[in-house]
C-alpha positions in Angstrom: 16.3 0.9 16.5 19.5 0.0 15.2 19.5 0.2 11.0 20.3 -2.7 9.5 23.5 -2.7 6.5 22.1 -2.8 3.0 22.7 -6.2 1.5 22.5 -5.0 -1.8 25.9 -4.6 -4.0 26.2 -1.0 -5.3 28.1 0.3 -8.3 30.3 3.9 -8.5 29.1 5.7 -11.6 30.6 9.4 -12.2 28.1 11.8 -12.4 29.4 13.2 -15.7 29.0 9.9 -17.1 27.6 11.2 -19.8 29.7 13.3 -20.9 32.5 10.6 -21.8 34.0 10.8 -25.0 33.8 7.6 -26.0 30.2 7.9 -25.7 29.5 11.4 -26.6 31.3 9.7 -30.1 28.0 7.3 -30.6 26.0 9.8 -29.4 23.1 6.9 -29.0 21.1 6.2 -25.8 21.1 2.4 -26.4 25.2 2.7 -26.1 24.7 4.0 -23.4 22.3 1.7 -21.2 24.0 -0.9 -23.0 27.7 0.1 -21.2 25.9 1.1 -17.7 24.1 -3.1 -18.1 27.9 -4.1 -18.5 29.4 -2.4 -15.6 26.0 -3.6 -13.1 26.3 -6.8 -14.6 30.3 -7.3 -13.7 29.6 -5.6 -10.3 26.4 -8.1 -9.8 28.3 -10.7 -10.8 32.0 -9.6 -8.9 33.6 -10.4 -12.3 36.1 -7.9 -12.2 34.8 -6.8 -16.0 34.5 -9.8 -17.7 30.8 -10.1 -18.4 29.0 -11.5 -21.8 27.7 -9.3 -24.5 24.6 -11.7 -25.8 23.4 -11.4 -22.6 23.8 -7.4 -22.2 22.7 -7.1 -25.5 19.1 -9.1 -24.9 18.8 -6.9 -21.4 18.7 -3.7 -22.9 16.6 -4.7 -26.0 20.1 -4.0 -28.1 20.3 -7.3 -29.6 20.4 -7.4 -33.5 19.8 -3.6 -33.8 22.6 -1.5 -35.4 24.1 2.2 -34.7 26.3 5.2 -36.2 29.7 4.4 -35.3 32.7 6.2 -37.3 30.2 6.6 -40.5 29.4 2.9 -40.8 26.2 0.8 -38.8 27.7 -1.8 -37.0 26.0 -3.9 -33.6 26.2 -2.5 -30.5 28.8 -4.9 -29.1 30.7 -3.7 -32.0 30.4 -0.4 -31.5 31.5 0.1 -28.0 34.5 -1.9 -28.8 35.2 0.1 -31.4 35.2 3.4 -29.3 36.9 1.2 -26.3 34.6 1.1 -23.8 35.2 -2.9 -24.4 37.6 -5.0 -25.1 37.5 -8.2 -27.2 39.7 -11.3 -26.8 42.9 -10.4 -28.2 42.9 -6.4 -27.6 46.1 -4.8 -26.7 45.1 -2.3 -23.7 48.0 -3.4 -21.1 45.8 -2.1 -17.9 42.7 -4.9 -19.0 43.4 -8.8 -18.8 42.4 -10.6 -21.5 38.9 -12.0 -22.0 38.1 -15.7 -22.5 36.0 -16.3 -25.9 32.7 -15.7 -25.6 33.4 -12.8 -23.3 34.2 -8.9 -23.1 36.1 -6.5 -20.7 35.0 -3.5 -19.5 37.6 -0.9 -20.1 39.5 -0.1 -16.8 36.6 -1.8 -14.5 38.8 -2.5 -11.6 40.4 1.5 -11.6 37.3 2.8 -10.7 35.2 -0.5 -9.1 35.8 -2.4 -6.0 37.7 -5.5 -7.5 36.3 -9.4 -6.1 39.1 -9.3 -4.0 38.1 -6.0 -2.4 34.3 -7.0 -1.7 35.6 -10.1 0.0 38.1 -8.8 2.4 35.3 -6.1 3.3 32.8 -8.9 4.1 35.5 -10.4 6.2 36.6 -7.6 8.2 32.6 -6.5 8.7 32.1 -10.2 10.1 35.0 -9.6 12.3 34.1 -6.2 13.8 30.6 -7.5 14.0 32.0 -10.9 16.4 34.0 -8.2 18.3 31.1 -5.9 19.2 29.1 -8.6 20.0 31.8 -9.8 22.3 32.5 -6.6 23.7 28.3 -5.9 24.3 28.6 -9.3 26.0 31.2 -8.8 28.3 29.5 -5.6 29.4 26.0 -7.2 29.8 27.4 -10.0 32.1 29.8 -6.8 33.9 26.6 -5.1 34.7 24.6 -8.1 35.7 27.1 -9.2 38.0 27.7 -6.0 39.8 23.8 -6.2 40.2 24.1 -9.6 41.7 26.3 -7.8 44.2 24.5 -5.4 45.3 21.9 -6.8 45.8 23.8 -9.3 47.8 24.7 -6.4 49.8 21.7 -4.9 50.0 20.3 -7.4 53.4 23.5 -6.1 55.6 23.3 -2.7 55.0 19.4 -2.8 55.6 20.2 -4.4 59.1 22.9 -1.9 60.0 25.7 -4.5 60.0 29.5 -3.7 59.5 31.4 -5.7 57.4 34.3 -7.5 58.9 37.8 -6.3 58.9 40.8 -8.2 57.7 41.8 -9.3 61.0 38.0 -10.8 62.1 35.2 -9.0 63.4 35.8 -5.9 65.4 35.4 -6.2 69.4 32.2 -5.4 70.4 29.8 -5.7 66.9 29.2 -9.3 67.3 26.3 -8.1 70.4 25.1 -5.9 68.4 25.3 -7.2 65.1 22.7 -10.1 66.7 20.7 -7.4 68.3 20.7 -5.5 64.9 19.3 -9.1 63.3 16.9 -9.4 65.6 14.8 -6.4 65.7 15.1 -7.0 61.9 13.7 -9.9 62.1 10.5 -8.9 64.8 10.1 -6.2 62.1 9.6 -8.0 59.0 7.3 -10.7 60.7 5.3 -8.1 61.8 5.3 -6.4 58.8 3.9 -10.0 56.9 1.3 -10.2 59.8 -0.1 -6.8 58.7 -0.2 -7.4 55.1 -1.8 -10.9 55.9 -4.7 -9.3 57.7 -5.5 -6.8 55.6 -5.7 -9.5 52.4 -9.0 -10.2 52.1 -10.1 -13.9 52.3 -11.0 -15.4 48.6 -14.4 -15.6 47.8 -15.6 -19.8 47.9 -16.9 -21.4 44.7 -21.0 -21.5 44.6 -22.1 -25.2 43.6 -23.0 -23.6 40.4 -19.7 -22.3 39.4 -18.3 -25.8 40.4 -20.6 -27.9 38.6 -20.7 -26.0 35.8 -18.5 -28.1 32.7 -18.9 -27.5 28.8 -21.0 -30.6 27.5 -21.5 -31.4 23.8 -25.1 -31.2 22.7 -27.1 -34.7 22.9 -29.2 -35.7 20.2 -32.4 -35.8 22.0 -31.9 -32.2 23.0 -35.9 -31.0 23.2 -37.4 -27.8 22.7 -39.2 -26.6 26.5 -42.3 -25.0 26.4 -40.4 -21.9 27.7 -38.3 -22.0 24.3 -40.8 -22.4 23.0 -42.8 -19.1 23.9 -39.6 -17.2 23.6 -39.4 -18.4 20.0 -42.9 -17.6 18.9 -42.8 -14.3 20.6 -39.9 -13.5 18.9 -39.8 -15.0 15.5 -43.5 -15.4 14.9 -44.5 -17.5 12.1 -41.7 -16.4 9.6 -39.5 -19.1 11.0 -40.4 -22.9 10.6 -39.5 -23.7 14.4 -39.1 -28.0 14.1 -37.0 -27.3 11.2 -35.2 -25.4 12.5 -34.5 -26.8 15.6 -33.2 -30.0 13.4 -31.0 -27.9 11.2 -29.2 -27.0 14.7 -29.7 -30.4 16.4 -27.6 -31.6 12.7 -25.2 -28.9 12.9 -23.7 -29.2 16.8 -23.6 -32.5 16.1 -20.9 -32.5 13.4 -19.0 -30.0 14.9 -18.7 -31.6 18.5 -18.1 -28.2 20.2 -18.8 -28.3 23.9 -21.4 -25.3 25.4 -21.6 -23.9 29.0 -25.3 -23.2 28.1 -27.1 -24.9 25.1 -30.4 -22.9 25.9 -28.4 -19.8 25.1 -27.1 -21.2 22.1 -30.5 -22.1 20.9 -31.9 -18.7 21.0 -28.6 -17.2 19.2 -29.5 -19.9 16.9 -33.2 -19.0 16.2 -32.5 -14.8 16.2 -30.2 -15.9 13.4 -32.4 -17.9 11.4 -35.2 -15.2 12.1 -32.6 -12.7 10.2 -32.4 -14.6 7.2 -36.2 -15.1 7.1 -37.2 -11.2 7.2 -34.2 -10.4 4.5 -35.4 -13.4 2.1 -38.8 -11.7 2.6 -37.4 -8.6 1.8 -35.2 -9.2 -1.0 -36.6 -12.5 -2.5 -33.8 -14.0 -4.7 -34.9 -13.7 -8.4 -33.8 -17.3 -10.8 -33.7 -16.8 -14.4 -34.8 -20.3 -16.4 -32.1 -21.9 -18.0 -32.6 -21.5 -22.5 -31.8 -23.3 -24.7 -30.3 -21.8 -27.5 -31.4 -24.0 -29.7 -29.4 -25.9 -32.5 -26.5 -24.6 -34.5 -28.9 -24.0 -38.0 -31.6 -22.0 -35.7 -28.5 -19.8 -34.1 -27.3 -19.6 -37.8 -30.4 -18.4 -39.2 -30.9 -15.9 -35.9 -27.6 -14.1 -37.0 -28.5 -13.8 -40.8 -31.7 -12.0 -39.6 -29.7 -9.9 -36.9 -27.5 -8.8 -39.5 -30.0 -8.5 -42.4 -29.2 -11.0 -44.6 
């Protein structure tokens, strides 16, 4: 099975992150889950850096909190531009564009992330090796089906020991035996079809049962024979109420519509059922608990001072 790419957009984080000076200097975990959010965000986002700190701030729980930085508690957002992990508008680091207002830039995002421009021309060039292969795959699909088609084509001659012709015509003296060679390929494969005809044995014919045989809804006079009868009472007893019963099914076929082969047979699927239900209401008899009433908001009142003592 061929593994399908990961869609998802992936961000390159050093695995001594945390031993950046910048943020060794604040020393503070929510700096640092803060600054990670920033780079996922730009990378979600294909922003090149530029993302917003309000919303950075509010997704890692950083919003309105302070921390240590340089002897003084300033915000977050504050902070890490202090140390220069961001950059506000107006910040004179000449490898990091400006940000519009409203905005921050993560320091040196595009040194160490794939840029917008970057992701894009990847897409493009996985689209285009992707048409390519499929191209190629197709061309040598339709190769090998066609060089099938051939030999198969071929396949009828070389079975009857023919020669192909030559540039020239056919070579003196194939033409007799070429026919000869068709012939006796011929006898053989009509004697062949004889044989296998023979030996197929004939179908067996459809008994007047089998063909009259249709599914039929259920009518509503459908009666109860004296054989079901029996067959009921012998196997239900007197734990099932037979005419009842036999109503409740008459009722429920009727809605449904369903066509039977045999109704007889449905009849007595019907009645084991409902002899089921009998023996396990007899067995476990369902148990109803009278409705109270509580009684009126003074009684409950009264109820609860003597419950509690009062």
């Amino acid at each position: 099975m061929r593994r399908q790419r990961d869609p998802r957009r992936f961000s390159m984080i050093d695995n001594n992150i945390a031993e950046n000076p910048k943020l060794m200097e604040l020393d503070d975990a929510g700096a640092f889950a803060t600054y990670l959010m920033s780079i996922f965000t730009a990378g979600n986002t294909m922003s090149d850096g530029k993302v917003k700190p309000d919303y950075i701030l509010r997704k890692t729980g950083t919003a309105g909190r302070t921390v240590l930085c340089r002897g003084k508690q300033v915000p977050y957002d504050h902070a890490l531009i202090t140390v220069g992990l961001w950059h506000a508008p107006g910040h004179h680091c000449k490898r990091c564009p400006q940000p519009p207002p409203g905005f921050v830039w993560v320091h040196d995002y595009t040194a160490h992330q794939p840029s917008r421009a970057e992701r894009e021309d990847l897409v493009s060039e996985r689209r285009r090796n992707g048409v390519e292969g499929a191209k190629k795959r197709w061309a040598e699909h339709n190769a090998a089906k066609e060089a099938a088609r051939q030999a198969a084509a071929e396949a009828p001659a070389a079975a009857l020991g023919t020669a192909p012709a030559t540039a020239g015509g056919t070579a003196p003296g194939t033409a007799p035996a070429m026919a000869r060679a068709t012939a006796d390929g011929m006898a053989r494969a009509m004697a062949s079809a004889e044989e296998a005809l023979a030996d197929t044995p004939e179908p067996p014919e459809k008994t007047v049962a089998s063909r009259s045989r249709r599914k039929t809804k259920i009518r509503s006079d459908f009666a109860v024979s004296d054989e079901m009868r029996a067959w009921a009472t012998e196997r239900a007893g007197d734990i099932v109420d037979l005419d009842a019963s036999h109503e409740r099914f008459i009722d429920y076929w009727l809605g449904r519509g369903t066509p039977m082969d045999d109704w007889s047979a449905q009849w007595r699927s019907w009645m084991m059922e409902e002899q089921r239900k009998a023996r396990d209401n007899a067995r476990f008899p369902r148990r109803r608990t009278p409705y109270q009433n509580p009684g009126s908001s003074q009684e409950l009142d009264e109820s609860w001072a003597r419950a509690v003592g009062q």
